[in-house]
N, C-alpha and C positions, 0 to 999 in steps of 0.2 A: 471187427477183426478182418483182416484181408488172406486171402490166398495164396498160398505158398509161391512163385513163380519159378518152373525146373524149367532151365535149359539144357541144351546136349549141344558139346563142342566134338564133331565127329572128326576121325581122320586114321591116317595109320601113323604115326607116330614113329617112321623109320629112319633114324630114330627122333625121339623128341627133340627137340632142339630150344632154345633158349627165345626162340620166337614163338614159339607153341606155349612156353611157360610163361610167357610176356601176355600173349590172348588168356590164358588159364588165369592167372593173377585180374588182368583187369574185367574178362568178364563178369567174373564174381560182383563187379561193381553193378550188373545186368540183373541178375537173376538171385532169387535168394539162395537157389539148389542147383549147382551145376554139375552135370552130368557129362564128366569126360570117356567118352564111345570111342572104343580102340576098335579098329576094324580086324574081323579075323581074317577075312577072305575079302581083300580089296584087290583081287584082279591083278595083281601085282607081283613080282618077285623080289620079297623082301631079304632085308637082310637079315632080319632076328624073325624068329617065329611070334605067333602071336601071344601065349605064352610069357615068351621073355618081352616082347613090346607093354604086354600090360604091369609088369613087374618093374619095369625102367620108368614109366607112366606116374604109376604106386610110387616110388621112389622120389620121384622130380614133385609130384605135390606133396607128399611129407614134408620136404626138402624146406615148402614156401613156408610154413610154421601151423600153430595149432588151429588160428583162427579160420587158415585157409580149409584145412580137413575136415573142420564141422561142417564142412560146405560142400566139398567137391566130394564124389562120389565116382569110382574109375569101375568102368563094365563093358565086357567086351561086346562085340554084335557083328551080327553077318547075315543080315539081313536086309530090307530096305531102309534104308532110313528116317520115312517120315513113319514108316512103321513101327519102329524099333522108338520113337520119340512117344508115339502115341502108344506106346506099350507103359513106360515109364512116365508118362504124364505131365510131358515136357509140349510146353508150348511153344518158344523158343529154340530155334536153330542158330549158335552164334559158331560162326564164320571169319575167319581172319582176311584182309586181302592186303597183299606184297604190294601189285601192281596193277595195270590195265587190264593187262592180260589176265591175271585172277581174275579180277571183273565179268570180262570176257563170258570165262568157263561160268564161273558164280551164278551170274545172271541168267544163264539158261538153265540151272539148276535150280533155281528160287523161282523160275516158271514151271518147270514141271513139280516140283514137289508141293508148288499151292494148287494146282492141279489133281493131287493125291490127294491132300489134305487142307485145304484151307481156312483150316482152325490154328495150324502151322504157323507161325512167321517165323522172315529169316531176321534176323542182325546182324550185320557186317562190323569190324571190329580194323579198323586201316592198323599194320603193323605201325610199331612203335621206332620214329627214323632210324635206329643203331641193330635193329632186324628186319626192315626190308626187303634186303638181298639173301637173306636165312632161307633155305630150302633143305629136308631132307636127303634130294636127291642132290645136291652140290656139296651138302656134308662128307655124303658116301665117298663121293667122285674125289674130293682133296684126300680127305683119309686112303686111299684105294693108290692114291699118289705118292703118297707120302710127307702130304701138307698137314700143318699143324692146326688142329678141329675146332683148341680146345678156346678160340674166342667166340664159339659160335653153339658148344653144347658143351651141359655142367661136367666137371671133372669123373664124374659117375661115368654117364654118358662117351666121356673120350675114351677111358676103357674099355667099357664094353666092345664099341666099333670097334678099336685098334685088335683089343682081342679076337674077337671075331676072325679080322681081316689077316689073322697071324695066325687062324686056324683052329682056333678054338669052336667046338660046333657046338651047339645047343644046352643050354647044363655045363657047360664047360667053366674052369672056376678062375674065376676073373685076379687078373694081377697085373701090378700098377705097374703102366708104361711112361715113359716121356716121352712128353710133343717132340716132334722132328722137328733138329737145328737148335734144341736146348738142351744144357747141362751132357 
């Protein structure tokens, strides 16, 4: 009999995006149990609280079908991370990377956290070519513009932002917009 293998795909999910769901889907092919870790408190000024990042999160892995959900597991955390891995019994750290520059940041990250823990390993996860250039912060930024999101995050997801961004605050009840420059 072998041992379960949990991973934990951490991030802030602001918002998730279609290249987050691309790493979600194919990790699974990694680990038997993955453990997607929504950040509560990532230093950061997000656009949905964390809250609604973990509900949109919930959402987008429903989304992938049943098989996916015996698997993945969504739990928030605001703590360290190879902490919060070794709380949950997660060997694996998988990690998406865009570009070089991911790399970059990555790599000094995968040095101090085997530093913390080196029972830890990372996995790197190269995005998939048609999400590459997927960023949550260039999500924001087109949407915030009044560019059209919705080839970049699920239909769910484009509401939400657009809502948001139209002033809807936290708990606010979400209603279908069109992309800008359709219908």
């Amino acid at each position: 009999m072998t041992d379960k293998r949990t991973g934990v795909y951490p991030g802030t999910f602001d918002p998730i995006t279609n290249g987050h769901t691309d790493i979600i889907r194919r990790a699974t092919k990694v680990v038997d149990h993955l453990v997607v870790a929504v950040a509560e408190n990532a230093g950061k000024t997000p656009l949905f609280g964390a809250a609604e990042r973990l509900d949109l999160v919930k959402q987008e892995v429903s989304a992938l079908g049943p098989e996916y959900g015996e698997r993945i597991e969504i739990i928030p955390f605001d703590n360290l991370l190879v902490s919060f891995a070794q709380s949950i019994g997660a060997t694996v750290i998988v990690r998406g990377l865009r570009a070089v520059s991911d790399f970059e940041y990555e790599f000094q990250m995968v040095g101090m956290n085997a530093r913390l823990n080196p029972e830890i390993e990372t996995v790197f996860l190269m995005a998939s070519d048609k999400h590459q250039f997927i960023s949550s912060k260039l999500v924001k930024e087109i949407a915030e513009l009044g560019g059209d999101i919705t080839p970049f995050v699920s239909p769910r997801v484009a509401v939400s932002v657009m809502d948001r961004l139209a002033g809807g605050g936290e708990g606010a009840v979400l209603r279908p917009v069109r992309p800008a420059g359709k219908g």
